[in-house]
C-alpha positions as CSV (number, residue, x, y, z in Angstrom):
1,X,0.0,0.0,0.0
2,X,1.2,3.7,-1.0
3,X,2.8,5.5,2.8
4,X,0.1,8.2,1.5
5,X,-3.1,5.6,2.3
6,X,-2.3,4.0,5.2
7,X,-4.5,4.3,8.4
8,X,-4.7,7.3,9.8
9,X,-5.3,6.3,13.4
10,X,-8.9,8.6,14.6
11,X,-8.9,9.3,10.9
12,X,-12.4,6.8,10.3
13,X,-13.7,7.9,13.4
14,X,-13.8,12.0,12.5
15,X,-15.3,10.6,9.2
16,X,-18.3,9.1,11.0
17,X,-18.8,12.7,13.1
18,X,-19.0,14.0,9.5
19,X,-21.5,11.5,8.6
20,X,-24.1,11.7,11.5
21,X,-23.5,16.0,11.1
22,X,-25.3,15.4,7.7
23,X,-27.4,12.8,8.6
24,X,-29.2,14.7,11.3
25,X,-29.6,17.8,9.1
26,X,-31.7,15.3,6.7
27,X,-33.4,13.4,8.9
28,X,-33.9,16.7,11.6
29,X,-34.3,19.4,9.3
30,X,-34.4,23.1,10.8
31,X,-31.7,26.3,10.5
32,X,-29.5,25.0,13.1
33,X,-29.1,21.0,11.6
34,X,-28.8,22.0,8.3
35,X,-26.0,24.9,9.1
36,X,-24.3,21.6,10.8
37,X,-25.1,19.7,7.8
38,X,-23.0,21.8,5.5
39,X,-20.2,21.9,8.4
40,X,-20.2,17.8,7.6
41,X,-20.2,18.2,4.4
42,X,-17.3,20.8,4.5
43,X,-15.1,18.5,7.0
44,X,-15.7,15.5,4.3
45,X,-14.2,17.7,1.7
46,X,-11.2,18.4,3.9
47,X,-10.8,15.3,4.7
48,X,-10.9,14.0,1.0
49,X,-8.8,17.0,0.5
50,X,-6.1,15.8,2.8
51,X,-5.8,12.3,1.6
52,X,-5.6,12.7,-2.0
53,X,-3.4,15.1,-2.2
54,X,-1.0,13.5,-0.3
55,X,-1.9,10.2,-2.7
56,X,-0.9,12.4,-5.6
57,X,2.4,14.1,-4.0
58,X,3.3,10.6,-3.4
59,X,2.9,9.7,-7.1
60,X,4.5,13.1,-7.9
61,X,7.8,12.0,-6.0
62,X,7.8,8.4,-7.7
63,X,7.8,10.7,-11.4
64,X,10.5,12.8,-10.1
65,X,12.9,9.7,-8.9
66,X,12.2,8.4,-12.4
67,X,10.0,5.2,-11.3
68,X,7.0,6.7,-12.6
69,X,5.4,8.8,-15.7
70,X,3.0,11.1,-15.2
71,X,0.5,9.4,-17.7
72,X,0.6,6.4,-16.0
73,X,0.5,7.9,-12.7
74,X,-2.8,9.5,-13.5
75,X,-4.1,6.1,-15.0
76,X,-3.3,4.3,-12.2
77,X,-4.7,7.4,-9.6
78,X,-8.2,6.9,-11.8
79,X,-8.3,3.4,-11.6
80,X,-8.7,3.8,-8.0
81,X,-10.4,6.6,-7.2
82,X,-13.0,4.8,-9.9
83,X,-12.8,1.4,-8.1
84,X,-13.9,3.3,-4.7
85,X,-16.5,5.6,-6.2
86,X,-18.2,4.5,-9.5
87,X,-19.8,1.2,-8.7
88,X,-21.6,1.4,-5.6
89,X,-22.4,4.8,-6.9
90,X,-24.1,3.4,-10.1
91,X,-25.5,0.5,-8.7
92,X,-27.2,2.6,-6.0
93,X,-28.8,5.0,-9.3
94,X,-29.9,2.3,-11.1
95,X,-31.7,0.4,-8.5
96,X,-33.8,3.6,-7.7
97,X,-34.5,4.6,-11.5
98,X,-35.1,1.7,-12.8
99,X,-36.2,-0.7,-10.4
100,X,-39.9,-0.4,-8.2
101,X,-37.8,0.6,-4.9
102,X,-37.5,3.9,-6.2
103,X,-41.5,4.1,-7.0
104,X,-42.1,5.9,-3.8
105,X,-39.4,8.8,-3.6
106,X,-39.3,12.1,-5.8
107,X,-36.2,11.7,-7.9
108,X,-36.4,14.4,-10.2
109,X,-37.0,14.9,-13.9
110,X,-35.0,13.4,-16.7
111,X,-32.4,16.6,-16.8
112,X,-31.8,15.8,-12.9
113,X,-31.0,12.1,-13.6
114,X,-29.0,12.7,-16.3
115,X,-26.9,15.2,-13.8
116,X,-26.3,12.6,-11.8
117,X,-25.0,9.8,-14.0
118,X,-22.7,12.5,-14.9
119,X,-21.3,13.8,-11.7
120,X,-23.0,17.1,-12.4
121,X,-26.0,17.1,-9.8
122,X,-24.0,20.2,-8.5
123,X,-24.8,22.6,-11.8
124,X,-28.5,21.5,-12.1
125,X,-29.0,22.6,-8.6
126,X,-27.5,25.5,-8.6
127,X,-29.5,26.1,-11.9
128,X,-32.5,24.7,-10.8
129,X,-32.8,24.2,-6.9
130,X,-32.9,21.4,-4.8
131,X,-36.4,19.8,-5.6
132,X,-35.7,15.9,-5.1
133,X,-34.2,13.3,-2.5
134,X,-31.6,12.6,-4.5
135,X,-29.9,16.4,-3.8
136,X,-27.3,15.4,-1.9
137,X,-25.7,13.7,-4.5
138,X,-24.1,16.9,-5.4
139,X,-20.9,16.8,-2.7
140,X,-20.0,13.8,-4.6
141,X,-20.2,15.9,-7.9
142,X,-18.0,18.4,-6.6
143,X,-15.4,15.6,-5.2
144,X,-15.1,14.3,-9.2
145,X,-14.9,17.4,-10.4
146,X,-11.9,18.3,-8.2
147,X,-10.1,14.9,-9.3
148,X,-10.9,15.3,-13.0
149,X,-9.3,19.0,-12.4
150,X,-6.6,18.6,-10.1
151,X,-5.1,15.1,-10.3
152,X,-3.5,16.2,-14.0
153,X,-2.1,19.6,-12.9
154,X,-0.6,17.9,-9.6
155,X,1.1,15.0,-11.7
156,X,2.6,17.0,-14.7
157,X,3.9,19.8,-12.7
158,X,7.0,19.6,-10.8
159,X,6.0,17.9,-7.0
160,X,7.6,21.4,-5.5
161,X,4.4,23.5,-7.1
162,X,2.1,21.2,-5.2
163,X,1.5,23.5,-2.4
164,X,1.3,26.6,-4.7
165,X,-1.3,24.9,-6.5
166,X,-3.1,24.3,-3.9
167,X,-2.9,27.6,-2.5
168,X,-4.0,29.2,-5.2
169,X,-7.4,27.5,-5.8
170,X,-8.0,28.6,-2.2
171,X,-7.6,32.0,-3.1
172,X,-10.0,30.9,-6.3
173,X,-12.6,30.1,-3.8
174,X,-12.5,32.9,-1.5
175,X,-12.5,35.4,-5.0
176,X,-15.7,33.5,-6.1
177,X,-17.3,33.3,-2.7
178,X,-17.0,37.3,-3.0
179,X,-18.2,37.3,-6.2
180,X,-21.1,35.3,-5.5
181,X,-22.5,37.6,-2.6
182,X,-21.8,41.1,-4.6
183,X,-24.1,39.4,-7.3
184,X,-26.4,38.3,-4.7
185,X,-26.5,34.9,-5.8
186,X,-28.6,32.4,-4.3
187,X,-28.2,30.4,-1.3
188,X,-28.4,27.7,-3.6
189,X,-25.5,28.4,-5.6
190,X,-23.5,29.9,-2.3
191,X,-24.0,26.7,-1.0
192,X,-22.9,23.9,-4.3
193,X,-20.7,25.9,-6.5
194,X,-18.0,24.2,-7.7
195,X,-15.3,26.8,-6.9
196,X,-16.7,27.7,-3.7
197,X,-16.4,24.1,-2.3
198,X,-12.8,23.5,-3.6
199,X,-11.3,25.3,-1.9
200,X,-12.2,23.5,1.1
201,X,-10.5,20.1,-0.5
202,X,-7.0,22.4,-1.6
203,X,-7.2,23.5,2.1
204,X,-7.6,19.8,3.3
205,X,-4.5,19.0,0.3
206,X,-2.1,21.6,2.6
207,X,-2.7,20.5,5.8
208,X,-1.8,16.7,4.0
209,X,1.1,17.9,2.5
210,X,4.5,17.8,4.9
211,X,3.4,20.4,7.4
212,X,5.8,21.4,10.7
213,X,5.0,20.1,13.7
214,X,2.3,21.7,15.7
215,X,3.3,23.3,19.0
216,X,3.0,20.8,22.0
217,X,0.2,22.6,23.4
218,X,-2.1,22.2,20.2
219,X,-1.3,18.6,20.6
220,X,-2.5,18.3,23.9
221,X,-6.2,16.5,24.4
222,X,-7.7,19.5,26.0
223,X,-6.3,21.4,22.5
224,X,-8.1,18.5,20.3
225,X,-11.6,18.7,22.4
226,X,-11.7,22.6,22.0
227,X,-10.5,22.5,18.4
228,X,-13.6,19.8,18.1
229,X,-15.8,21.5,20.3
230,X,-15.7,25.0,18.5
231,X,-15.9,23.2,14.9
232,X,-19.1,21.3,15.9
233,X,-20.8,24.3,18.4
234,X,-20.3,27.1,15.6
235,X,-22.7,26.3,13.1
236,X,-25.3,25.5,16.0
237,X,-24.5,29.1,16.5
238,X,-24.6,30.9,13.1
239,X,-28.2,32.0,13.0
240,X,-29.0,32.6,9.9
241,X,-28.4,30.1,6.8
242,X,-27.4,32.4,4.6
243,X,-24.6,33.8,6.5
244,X,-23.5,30.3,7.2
245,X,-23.2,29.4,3.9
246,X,-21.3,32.9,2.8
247,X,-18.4,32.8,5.9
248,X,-18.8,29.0,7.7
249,X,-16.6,27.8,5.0
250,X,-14.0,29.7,7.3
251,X,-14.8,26.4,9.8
252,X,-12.6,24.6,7.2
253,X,-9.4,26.1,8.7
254,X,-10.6,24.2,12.2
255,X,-11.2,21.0,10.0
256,X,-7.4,21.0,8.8
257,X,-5.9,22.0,12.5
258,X,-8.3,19.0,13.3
259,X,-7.1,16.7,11.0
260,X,-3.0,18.0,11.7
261,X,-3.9,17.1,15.4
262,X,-4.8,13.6,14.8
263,X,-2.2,13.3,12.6
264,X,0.6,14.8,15.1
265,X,-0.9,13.2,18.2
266,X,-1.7,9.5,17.6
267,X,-1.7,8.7,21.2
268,X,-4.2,10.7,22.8
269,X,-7.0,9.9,24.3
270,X,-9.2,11.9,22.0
271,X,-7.7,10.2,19.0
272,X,-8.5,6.8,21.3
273,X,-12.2,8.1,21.4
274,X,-12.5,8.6,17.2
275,X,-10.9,5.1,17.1
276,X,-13.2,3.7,18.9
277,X,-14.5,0.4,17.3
278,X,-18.0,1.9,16.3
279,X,-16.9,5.4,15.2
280,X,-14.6,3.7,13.5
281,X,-16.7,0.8,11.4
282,X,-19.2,3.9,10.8
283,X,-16.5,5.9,9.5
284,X,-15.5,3.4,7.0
285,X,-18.7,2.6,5.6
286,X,-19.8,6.5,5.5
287,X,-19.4,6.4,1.6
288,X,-22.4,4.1,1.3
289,X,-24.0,5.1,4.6
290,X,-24.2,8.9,3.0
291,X,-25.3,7.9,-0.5
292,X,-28.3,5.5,1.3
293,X,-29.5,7.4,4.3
294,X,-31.6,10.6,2.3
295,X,-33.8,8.3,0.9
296,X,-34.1,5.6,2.8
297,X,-37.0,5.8,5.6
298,X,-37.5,3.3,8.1
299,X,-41.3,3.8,8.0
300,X,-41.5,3.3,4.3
301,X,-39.8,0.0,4.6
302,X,-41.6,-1.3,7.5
303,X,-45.3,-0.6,5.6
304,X,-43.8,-2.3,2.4
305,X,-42.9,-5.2,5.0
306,X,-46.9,-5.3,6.1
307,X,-46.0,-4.0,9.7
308,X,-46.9,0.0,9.5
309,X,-45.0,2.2,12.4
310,X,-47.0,4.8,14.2
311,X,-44.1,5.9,16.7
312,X,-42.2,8.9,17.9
313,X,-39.9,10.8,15.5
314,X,-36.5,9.7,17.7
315,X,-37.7,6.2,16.9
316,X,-37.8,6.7,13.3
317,X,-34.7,8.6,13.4
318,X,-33.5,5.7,15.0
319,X,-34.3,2.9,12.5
320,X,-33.5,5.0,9.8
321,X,-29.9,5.4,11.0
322,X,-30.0,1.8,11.9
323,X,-31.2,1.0,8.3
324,X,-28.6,3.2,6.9
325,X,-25.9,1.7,9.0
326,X,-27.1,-2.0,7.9
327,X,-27.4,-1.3,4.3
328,X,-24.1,0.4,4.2
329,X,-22.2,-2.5,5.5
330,X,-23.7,-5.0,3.5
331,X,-22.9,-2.5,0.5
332,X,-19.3,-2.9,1.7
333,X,-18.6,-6.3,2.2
334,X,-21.1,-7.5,-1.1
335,X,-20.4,-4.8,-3.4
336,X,-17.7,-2.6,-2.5
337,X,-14.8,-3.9,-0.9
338,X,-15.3,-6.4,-4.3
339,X,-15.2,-3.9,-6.6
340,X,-11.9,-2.2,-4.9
341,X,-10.5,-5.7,-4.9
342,X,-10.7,-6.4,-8.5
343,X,-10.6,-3.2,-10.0
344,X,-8.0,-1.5,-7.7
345,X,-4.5,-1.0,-10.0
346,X,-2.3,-3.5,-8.6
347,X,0.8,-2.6,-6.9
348,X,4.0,-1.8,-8.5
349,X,7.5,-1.9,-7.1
350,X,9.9,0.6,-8.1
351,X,11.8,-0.2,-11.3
352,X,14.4,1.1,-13.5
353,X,12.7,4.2,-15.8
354,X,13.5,1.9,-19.0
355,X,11.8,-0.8,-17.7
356,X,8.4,0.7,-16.8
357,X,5.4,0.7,-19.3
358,X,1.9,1.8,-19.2
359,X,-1.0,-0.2,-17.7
């Protein structure tokens, strides 16, 4: 396995905080949940953020010692970004469009569907507003979208740009979140433009890339619970969901200090917490879990089961996670640990340049 993708101890565990940030703001809708839904979403991003561009800096340094070339570098980074993404990701669309489970639910008109085949549920919204179940579909646009973008400038430039690059789609995003509120764009678009949420993965991509060490005091566990504690208390506090959406993104900056904490202090008891057995089986299955759990309600399923539910809304809220949480791990062990199996590259040790051909 690439240095870049091993285990990140706490790692799965902050990924299933992110999870169950957005799954309440579905399942528990009101200003408050949905202002710590985006947060989720935003700490997924730097989180995604962190890891691959440390994947691709790693690749970058195999093309400058000569064991790799940047073509088949970015092959072999598609491959497996496509082997953890696309099949579970299909699967789950053509199951609800073409198959009676998806009957019940409002998934849009045929423009929407066609958005999200092509990873471009993101630019219909913003276009056309939320309107169906299926809406949250369009994190995962933006998350191509930055791979299709970023992975070729990171592997043909020189591995000492990386940071630059990174930096300056930052700066991108801060110049398009001031463009968007002195046209008085939506909330809509404030909230899924591409631009305006990339930022938040290149911020992720500099806190992965070889950072200095953190004072000992930030890597103290009373440093980690109020770096936690002000990340997940801020949106609760922001009011209004339009001012979230135009400054929150600033929580991102928490999210990496987060993340560089973890990192930097693997044996804390905080980091023992997010590594927990549960946080961290929850964190790994949060792909699936956050693709299933918007449309998926417990009540619909137990009435097509012939046992109708007439209970309080924290029992729903209960099943449904439950559901979600079941579904999700089945979806891992039948469907997408599989596909990563077989359809991963496979690993290649380091070889004279002359000897090294394309996959």
């Amino acid at each position: 396995m690439n240095p870049a993708e091993r285990r990140i101890l706490g790692f799965d565990g902050l990924r299933a905080v992110a999870f169950l940030m957005v799954f309440v703001s579905h399942k528990v809708p009101s200003p408050r949940t949905e202002a710590a839904g985006s947060a989720g979403v935003w700490l997924f991003f730097v989180m995604s953020g962190f890891l691959i561009v440390r994947i691709l800096a790693a690749s970058r340094a195999r093309i400058d010692a000569g064991a790799a070339t940047p073509m088949d570098s970015l092959r072999v980074f598609y491959r497996n970004r496509f082997a953890r993404i696309v099949p579970v990701y299909y699967v789950f669309l053509f199951v609800l469009y073409a198959t009676p489970l998806g009957g019940p639910l409002h998934l849009g008109d045929e423009a929407f569907k066609l958005s999200t085949w092509l990873y471009a549920t993101n630019v219909y919204i913003e276009r056309h507003g939320w309107g169906t179940e299926l809406g949250h579909l369009w994190s995962l646009a933006v998350e191509q979208q930055f791979y299709l973008l970023f992975a070729p400038a990171a592997l043909f430039l020189p591995r000492r740009h990386l940071g630059a690059l990174c930096g300056a789609l930052v700066g991108a995003s801060v110049l398009m979140h001031v463009a968007l509120w002195s046209t008085g764009a939506s909330r809509v678009s404030l909230d899924v433009d591409t631009l305006a949420n990339l930022g938040l993965i290149a911020l992720g991509g500099l806190a992965g890339l070889r950072a200095p060490p953190l004072p000992g005091w930030l890597r103290s566990d009373a440093a980690l619970v109020a770096v936690l504690a002000l990340f997940l208390t801020l949106p609760l506090l922001a009011g209004e969901t339009g001012r979230w959406l135009l400054v929150g993104r600033l929580s991102g900056g928490l999210a990496a200090l987060l993340l560089l904490q973890i990192v930097q202090a693997p044996e804390s008891r905080v980091v023992a917490l997010l590594d927990s057995v549960w946080l961290r089986r929850i964190g790994v299955i949060s792909y699936g879990a956050y693709l299933f759990h918007v449309p998926l309600h417990a009540d619909h399923v137990l009435s097509a089961l012939g046992l109708p539910l007439a209970a309080p809304r924290s029992v729903t809220l209960g099943l449904d996670l439950a559901l979600t949480l079941l579904l999700a791990e089945a979806s891992w062990r039948l469907l997408e640990s599989p596909a990563r199996r077989i359809l991963r590259a496979p690993t290649r040790t380091v070889r004279r340049p002359a000897l090294i051909t394309p996959l």
